[in-house]
LOROTI-488636 format. One record per residue (C-alpha): residue number from 0; residue in one letter; x, y, z. Coordinates in steps of 0.05 Angstrom, whole numbers, plus 5000, padded with zeros to 4 digits. Example, Ala and Ser with C-alpha at 12.3 -4.5 7.8 and 13.67 -1.06 7.14 Angstrom:
BEGIN
rec i->0, aa->A, X->5246, Y->4910, Z->5156
rec i->1, aa->S, X->5273, Y->4979, Z->5143
//
This chain:
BEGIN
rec i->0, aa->X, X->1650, Y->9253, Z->2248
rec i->1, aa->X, X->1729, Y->9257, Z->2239
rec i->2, aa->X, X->1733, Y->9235, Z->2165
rec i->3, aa->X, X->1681, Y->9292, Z->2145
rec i->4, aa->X, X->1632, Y->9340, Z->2160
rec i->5, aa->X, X->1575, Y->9308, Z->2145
rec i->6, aa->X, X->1532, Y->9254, Z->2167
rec i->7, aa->X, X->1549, Y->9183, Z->2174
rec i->8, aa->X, X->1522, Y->9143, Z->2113
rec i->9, aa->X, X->1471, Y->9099, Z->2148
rec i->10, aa->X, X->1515, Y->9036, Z->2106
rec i->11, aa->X, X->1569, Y->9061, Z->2141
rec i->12, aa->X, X->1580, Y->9032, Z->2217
rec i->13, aa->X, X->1619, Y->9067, Z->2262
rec i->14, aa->X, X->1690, Y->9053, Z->2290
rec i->15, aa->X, X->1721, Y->9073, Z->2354
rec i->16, aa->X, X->1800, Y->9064, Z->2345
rec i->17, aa->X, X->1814, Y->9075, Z->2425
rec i->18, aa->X, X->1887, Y->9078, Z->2445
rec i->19, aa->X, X->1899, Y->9067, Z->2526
rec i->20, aa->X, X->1954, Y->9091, Z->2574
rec i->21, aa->X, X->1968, Y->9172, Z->2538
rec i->22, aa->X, X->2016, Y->9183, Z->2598
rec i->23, aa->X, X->2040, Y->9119, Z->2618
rec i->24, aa->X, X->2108, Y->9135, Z->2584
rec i->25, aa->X, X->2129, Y->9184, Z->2536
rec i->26, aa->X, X->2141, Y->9142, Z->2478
rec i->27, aa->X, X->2084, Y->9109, Z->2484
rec i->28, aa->X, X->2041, Y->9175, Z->2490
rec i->29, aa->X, X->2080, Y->9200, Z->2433
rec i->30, aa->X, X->2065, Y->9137, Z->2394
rec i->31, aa->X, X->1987, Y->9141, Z->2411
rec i->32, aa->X, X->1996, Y->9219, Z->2384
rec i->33, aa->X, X->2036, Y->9189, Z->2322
rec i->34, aa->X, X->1978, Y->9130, Z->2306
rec i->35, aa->X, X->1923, Y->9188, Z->2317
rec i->36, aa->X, X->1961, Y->9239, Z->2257
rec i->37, aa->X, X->1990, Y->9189, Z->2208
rec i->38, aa->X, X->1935, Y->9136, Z->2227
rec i->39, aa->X, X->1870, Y->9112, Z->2253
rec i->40, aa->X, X->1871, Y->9123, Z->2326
rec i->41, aa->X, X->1812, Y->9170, Z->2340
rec i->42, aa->X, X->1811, Y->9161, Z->2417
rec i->43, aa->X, X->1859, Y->9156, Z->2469
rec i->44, aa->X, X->1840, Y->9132, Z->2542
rec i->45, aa->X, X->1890, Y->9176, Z->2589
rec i->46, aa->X, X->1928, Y->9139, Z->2644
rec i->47, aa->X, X->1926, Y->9203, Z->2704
rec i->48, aa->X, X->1979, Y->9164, Z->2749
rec i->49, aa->X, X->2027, Y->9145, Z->2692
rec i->50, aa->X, X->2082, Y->9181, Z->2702
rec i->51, aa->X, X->2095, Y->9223, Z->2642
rec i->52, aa->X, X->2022, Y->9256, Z->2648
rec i->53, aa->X, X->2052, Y->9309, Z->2678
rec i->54, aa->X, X->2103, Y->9313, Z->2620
rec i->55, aa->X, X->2062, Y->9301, Z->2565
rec i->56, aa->X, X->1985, Y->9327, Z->2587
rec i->57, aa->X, X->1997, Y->9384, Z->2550
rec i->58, aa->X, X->2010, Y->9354, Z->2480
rec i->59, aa->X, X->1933, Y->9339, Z->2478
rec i->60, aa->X, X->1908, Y->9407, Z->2470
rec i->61, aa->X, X->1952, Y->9403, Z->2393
rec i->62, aa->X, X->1909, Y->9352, Z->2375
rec i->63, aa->X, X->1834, Y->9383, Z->2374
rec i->64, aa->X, X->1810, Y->9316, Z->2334
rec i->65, aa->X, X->1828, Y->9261, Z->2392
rec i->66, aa->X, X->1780, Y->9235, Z->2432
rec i->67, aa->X, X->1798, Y->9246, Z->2511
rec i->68, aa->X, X->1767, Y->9197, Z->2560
rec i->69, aa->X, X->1804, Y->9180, Z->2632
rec i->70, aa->X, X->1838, Y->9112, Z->2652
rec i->71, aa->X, X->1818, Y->9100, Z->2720
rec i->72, aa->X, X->1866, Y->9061, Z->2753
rec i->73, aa->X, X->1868, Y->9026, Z->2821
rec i->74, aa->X, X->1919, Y->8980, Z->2802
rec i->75, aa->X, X->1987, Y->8980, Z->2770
rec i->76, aa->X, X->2053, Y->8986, Z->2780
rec i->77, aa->X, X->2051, Y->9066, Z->2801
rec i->78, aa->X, X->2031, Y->9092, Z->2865
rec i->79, aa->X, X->1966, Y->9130, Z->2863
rec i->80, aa->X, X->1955, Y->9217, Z->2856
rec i->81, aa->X, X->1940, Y->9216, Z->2928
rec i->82, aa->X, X->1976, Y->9208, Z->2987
rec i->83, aa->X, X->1977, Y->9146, Z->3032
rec i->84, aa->X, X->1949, Y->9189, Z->3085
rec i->85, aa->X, X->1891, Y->9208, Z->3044
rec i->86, aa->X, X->1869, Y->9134, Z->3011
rec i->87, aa->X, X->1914, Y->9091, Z->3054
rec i->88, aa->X, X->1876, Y->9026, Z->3032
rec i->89, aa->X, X->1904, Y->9028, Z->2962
rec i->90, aa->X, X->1978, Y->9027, Z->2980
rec i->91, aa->X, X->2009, Y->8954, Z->2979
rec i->92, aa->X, X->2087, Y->8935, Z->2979
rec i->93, aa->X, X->2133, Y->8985, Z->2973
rec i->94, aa->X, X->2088, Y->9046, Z->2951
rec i->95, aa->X, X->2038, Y->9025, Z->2884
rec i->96, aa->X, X->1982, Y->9007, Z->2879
rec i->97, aa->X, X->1961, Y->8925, Z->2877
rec i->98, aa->X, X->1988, Y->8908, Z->2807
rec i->99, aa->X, X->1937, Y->8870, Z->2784
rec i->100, aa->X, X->1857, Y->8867, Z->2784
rec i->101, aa->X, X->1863, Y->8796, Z->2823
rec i->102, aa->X, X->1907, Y->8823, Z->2876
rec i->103, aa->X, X->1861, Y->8886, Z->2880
rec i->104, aa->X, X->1805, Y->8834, Z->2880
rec i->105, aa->X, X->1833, Y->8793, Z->2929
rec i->106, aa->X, X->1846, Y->8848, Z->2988
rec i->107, aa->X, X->1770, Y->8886, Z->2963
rec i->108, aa->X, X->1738, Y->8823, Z->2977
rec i->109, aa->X, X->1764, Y->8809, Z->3039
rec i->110, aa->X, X->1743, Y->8881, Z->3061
rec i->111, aa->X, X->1820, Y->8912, Z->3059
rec i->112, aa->X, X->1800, Y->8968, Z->3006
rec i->113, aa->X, X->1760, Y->9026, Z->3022
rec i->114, aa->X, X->1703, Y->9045, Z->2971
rec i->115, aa->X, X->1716, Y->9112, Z->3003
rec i->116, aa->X, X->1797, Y->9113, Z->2980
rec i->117, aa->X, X->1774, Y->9086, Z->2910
rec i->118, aa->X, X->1718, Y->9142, Z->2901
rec i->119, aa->X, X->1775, Y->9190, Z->2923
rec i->120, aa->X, X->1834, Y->9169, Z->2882
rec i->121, aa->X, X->1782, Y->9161, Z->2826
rec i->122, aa->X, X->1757, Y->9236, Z->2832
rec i->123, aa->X, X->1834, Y->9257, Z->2838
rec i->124, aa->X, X->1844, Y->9231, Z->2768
rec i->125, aa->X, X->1781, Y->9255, Z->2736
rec i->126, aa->X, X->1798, Y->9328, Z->2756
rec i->127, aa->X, X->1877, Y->9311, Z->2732
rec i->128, aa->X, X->1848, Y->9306, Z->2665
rec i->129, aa->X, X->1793, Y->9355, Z->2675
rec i->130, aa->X, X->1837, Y->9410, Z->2699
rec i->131, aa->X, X->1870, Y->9406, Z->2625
rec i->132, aa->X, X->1807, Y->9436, Z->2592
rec i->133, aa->X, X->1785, Y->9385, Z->2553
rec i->134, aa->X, X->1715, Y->9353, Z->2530
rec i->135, aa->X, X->1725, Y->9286, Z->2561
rec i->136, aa->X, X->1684, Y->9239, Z->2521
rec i->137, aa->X, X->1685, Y->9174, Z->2565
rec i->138, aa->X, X->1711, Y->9129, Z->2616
rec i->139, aa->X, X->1744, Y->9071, Z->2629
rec i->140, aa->X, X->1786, Y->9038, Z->2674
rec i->141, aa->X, X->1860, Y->9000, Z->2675
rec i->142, aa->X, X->1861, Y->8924, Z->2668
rec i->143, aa->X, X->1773, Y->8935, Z->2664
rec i->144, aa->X, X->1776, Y->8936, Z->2734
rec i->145, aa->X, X->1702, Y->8973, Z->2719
rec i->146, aa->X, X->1679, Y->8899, Z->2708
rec i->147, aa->X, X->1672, Y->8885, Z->2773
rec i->148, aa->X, X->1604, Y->8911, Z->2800
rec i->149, aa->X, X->1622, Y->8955, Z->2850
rec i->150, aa->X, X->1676, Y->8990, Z->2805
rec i->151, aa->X, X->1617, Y->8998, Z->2758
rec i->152, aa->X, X->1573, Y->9028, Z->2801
rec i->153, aa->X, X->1628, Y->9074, Z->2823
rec i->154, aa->X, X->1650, Y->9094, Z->2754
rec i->155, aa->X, X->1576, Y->9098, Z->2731
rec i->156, aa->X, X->1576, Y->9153, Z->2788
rec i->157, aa->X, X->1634, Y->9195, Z->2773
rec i->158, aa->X, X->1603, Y->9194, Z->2696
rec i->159, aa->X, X->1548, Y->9235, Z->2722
rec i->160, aa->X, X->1583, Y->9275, Z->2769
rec i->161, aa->X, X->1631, Y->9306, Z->2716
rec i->162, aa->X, X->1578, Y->9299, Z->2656
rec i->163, aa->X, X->1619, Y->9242, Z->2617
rec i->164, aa->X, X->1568, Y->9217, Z->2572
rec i->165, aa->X, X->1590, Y->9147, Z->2549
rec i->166, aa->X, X->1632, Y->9088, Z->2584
rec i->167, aa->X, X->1673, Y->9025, Z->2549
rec i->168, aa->X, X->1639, Y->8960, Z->2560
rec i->169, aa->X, X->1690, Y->8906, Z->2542
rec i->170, aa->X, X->1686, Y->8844, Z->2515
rec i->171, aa->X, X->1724, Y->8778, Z->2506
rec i->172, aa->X, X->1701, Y->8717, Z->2461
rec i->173, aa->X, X->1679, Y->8672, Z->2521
rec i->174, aa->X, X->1734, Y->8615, Z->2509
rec i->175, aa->X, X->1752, Y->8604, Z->2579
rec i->176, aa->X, X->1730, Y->8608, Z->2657
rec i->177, aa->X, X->1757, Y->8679, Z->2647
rec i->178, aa->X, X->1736, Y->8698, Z->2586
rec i->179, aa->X, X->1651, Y->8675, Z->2606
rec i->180, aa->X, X->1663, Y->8716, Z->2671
rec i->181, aa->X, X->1683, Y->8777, Z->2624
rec i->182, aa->X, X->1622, Y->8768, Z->2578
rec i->183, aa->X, X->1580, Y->8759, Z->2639
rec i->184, aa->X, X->1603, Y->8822, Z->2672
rec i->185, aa->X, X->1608, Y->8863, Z->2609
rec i->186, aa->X, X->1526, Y->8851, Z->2605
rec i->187, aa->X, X->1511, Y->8867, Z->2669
rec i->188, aa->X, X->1554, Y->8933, Z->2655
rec i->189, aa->X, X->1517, Y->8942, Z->2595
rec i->190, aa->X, X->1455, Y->8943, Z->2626
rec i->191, aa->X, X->1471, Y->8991, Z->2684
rec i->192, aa->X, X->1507, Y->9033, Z->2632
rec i->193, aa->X, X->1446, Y->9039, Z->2590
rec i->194, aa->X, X->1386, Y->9058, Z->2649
rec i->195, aa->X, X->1446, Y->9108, Z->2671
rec i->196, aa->X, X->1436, Y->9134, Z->2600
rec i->197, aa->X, X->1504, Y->9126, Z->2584
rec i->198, aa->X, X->1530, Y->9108, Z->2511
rec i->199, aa->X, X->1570, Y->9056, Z->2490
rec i->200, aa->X, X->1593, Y->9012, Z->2430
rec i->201, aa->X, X->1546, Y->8959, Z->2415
rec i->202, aa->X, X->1608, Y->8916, Z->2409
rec i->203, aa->X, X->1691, Y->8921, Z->2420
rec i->204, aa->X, X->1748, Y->8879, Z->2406
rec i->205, aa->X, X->1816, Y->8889, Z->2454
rec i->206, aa->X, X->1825, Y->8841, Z->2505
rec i->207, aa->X, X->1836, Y->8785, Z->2464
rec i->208, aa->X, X->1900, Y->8790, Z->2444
rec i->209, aa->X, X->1921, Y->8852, Z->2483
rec i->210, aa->X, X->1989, Y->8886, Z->2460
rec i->211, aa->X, X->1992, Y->8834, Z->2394
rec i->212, aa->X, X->1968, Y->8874, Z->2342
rec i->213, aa->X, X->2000, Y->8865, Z->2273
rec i->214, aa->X, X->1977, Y->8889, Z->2206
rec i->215, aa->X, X->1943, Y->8818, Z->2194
rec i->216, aa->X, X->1916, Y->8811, Z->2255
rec i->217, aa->X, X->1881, Y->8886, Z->2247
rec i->218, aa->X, X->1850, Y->8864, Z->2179
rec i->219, aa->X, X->1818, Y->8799, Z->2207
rec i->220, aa->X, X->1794, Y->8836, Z->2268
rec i->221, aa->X, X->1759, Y->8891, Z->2223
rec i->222, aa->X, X->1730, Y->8834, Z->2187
rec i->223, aa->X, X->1714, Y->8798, Z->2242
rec i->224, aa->X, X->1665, Y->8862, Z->2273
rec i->225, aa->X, X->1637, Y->8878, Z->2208
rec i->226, aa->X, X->1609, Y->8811, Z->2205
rec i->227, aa->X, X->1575, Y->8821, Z->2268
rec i->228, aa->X, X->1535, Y->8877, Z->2241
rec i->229, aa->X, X->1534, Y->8924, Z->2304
rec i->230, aa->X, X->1535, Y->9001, Z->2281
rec i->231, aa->X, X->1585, Y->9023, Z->2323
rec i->232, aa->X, X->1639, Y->8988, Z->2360
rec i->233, aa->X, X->1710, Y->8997, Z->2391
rec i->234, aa->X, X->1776, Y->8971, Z->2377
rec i->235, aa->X, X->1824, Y->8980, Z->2441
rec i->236, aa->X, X->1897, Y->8988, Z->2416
rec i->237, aa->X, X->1970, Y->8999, Z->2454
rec i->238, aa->X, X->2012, Y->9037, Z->2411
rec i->239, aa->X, X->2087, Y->9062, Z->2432
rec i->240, aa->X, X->2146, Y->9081, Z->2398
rec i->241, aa->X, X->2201, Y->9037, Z->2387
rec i->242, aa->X, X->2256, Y->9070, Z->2429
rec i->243, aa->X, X->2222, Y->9078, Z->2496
rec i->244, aa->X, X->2270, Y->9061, Z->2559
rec i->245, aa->X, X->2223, Y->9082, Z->2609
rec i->246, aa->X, X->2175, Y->9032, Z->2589
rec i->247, aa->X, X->2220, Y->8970, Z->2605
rec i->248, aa->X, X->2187, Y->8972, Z->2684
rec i->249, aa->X, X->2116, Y->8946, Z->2645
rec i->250, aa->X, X->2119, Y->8870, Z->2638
rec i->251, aa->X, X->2060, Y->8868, Z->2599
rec i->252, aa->X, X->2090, Y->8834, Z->2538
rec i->253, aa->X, X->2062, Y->8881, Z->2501
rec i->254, aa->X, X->2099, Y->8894, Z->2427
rec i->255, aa->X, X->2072, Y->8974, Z->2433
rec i->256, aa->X, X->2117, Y->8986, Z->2367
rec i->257, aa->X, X->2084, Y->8931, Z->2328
rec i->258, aa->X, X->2019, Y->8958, Z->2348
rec i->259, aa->X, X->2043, Y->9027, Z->2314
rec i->260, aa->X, X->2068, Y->9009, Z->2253
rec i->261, aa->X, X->1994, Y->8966, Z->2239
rec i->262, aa->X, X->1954, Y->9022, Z->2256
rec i->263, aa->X, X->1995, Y->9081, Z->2212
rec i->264, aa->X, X->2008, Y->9032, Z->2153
rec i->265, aa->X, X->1965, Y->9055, Z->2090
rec i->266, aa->X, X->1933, Y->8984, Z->2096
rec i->267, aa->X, X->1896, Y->9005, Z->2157
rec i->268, aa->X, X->1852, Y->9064, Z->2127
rec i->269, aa->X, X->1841, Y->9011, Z->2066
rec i->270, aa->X, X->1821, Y->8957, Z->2119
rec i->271, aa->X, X->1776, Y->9013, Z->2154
rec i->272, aa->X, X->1738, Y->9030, Z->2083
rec i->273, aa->X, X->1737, Y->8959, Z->2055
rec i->274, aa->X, X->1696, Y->8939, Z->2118
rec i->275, aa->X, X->1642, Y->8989, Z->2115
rec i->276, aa->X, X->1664, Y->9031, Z->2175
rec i->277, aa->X, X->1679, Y->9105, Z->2180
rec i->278, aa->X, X->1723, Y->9128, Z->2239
rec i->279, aa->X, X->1698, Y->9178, Z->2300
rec i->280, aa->X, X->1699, Y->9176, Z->2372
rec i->281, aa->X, X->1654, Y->9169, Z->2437
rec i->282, aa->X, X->1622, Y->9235, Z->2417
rec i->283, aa->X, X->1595, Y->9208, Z->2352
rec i->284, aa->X, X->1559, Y->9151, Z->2394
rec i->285, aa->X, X->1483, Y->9164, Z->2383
rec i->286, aa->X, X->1456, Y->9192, Z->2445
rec i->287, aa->X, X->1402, Y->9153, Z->2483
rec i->288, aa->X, X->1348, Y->9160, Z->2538
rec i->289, aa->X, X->1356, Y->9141, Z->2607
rec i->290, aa->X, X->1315, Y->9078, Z->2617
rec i->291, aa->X, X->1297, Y->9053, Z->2691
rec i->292, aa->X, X->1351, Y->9051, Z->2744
rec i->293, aa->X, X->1375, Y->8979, Z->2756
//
């Protein structure tokens, strides 16, 4: 585990603190840095398209202690690693990829994506992050485009290809049309996850709220998962520093330096300890036993 050497106290439950986009920008790649050495970020999902990866990739290797998954992304407001000849599907507009997981929805289903081009821009940004050396712990994928069953499938794939060992399932409180199709997905993705013999927090908190994370909010959402019992679950956070220019293209409404400041504040670690969980990463997931394939 991160806080020790030891072995998690069997009162203890374990939390993920995952923070998404490490290259999207290089504020907020410093800030997900900043939240992992003055905080509780343990984890950071790494954004191979955003463009300060190439700037910033580096900065990982100074910070043995992080948690390295991959991002995949086949949406967004960047283009993607490969060119248009080489996954010519993915291109819309003026370059990028579709910005959102309904527009990428929208052209799949229709049959205007290639599985092919996603399984190649896909691989493309496994190796980006491979190449840097690193033990990548899991995978995920921008806007949980991974959701959708045959980005699951796909992703479930590429886990076993490059020997990634664990996968986030996400999950929403089901309080609308969107958030029932999430939980509905999210078990199905469980399930295939789990006769893959993939790991994966038995619960996670992150979509709710996206981008909105104050020191409040962080305490009720601890004490919120600790109530559910599970023994070990994620909590997906977007951290950034304050002064970030390059960031103003994103209109996520995100408030990255709010995020920050919650997770580095003192009251976090209390928050962490006062709810019975110790932090650690993807690696500290128990391992399990591939069950039969779905």
């Amino acid at each position: 585990m991160r806080e020790n050497d030891g072995a998690r106290s069997p009162s203890l439950r374990l939390l993920i603190v995952n923070a998404d986009d490490f290259g999207l920008t290089p504020g907020v790649s410093e800030g997900i840095l900043r939240a992992h050495r003055n905080g509780i970020v343990t984890s950071t999902s790494v954004l191979a398209i955003g463009p300060a990866f190439p700037k910033v990739a580096g900065l990982l290797d100074d910070h043995p202690g992080l948690g390295v998954g991959v991002h995949l992304a086949a949406v967004g407001e960047d283009p993607p690693l490969l060119s248009r000849t080489e996954v010519p599907t993915l291109f819309v507009g003026r370059g990028q990829l579709p910005e959102t997981w309904s527009a990428f929805l929208r052209r799949a289903v229709v049959g205007r994506v290639d599985p092919d081009d996603v399984r190649r821009e896909f691989t493309a940004q496994l190796e980006a992050v491979a190449d840097l050396g690193l033990s990548l712990t899991h995978l995920d994928a921008h806007q949980h485009l991974h959701l959708w069953p045959p980005m699951c499938r796909l992703v479930l794939d590429l886990a076993a290809e490059f020997g990634v060992e664990a996968v986030r399932v996400p999950r929403c409180r089901p309080r609308s049309v969107t958030g029932a199709g999430v939980a509905a997905l999210a078990w199905r993705l469980a399930r295939s996850a789990t006769a893959a013999g993939l790991r994966f927090p038995a619960d996670a908190v992150g979509i709710d709220g996206a981008g909105q994370l104050d020191t409040a909010q962080l305490d009720q959402v601890l004490s919120r998962l600790a109530r559910r019992g599970r023994p070990a679950v994620e909590l997906t956070v977007h951290p950034g520093e304050d002064d970030d220019p390059d960031r103003v293209r994103y209109r996520w409404g995100y408030n990255w330096a709010r995020e920050l400041e919650a997770l580095v504040s003192p009251d976090a670690r209390r928050a962490v300890a006062r709810h019975g969980f110790t932090l650690g990463t993807y690696a500290d997931l128990p391992v399990v036993a591939p069950a039969v394939p779905v």
